[in-house]
C-alpha positions in Angstrom: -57.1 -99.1 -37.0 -55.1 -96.1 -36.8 -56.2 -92.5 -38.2 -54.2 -90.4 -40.0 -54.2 -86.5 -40.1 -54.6 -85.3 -43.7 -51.5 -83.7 -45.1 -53.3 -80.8 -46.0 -54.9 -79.9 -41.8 -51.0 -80.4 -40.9 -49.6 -78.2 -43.1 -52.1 -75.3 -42.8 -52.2 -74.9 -39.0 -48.1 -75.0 -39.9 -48.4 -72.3 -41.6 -51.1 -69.9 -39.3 -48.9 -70.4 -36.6 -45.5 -69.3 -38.5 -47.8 -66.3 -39.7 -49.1 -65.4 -36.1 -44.9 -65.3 -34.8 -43.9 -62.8 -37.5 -44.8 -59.6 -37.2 -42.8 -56.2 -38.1 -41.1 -53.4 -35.9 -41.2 -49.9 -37.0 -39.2 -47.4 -35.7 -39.4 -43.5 -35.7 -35.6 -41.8 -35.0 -36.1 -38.0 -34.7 -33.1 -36.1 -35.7 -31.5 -33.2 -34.4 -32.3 -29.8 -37.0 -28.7 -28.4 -36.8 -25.2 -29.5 -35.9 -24.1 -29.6 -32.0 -21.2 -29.7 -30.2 -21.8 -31.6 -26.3 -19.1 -30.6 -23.9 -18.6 -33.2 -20.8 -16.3 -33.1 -18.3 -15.1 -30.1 -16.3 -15.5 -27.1 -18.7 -17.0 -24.1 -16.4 -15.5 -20.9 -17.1 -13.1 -22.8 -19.7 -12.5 -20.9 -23.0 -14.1 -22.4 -26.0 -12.9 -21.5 -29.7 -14.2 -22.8 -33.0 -12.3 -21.7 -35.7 -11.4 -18.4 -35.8 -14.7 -17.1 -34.1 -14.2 -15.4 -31.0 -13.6 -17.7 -27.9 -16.8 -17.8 -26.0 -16.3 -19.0 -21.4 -18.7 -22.0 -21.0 -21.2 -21.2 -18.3 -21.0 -17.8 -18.4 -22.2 -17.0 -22.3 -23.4 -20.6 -22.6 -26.5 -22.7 -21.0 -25.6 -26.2 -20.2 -28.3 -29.0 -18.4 -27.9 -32.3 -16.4 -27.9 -35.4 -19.0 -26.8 -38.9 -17.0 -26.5 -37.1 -13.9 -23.4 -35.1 -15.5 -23.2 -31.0 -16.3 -23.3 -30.7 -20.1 -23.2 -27.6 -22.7 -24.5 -28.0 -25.9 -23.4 -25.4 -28.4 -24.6 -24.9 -32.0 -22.4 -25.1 -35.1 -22.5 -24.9 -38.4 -21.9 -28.7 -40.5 -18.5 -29.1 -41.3 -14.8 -29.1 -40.7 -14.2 -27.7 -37.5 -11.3 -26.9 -35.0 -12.1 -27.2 -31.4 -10.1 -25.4 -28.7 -11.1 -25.7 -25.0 -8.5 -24.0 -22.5 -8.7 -22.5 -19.0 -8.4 -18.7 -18.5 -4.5 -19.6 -17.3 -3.7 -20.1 -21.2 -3.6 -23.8 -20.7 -4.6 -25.9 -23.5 -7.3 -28.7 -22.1 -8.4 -29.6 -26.2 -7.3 -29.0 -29.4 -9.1 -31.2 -32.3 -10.2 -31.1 -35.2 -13.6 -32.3 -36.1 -15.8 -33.1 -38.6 -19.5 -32.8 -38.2 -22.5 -33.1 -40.4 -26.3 -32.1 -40.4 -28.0 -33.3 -38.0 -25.6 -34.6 -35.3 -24.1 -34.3 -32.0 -20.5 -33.7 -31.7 -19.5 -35.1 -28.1 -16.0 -33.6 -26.5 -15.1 -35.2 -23.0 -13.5 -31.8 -21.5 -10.7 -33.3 -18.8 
């Protein structure tokens, strides 16, 4: 004579084995305070102008850092609609954009 498994065993190690598998991820994202612009690329002793402000030569007046084995400058700026220029100290135009940035972020130009 065969035995049976009640019904009622089956279903409850069912369900303490679904329970044990789920289990939640929380995750903590720390924002920047401020709005940044991150020059890449080849902009030492380039000209940078934002807006109408006065331009400012990267390296000299600015502090850059290593991030991904690459030179960067990260420069502060106030959220909103902004115009970009980057040019060398010949007069020639390397980037002209307009931007838009908001609280909190990290604007990213790729100087050529």
């Amino acid at each position: 004579m065969k035995k049976f498994i009640p019904v009622k065993k089956v279903i409850t190690a069912a369900l303490c084995l679904g329970l044990a598998g789920c289990g939640t991820f929380q995750q903590t994202k720390q924002a920047e305070s401020g709005s940044y612009l991150l020059l890449r690329g080849d902009s030492y002793n380039k000209l940078l102008q934002v807006d109408e402000q006065s331009p400012v030569v990267i390296g000299k007046e600015t502090h850059g850092f290593v991030l991904d084995g690459e030179r960067v400058t990260k420069i502060a700026v106030t959220p909103g609609k902004h115009r970009v220029t980057i040019s060398a100290a010949s007069g020639k135009i390397d980037v002209d954009r307009t931007i838009y940035i908001s609280e909190g972020n990290v604007f990213e130009i790729q100087v050529p």
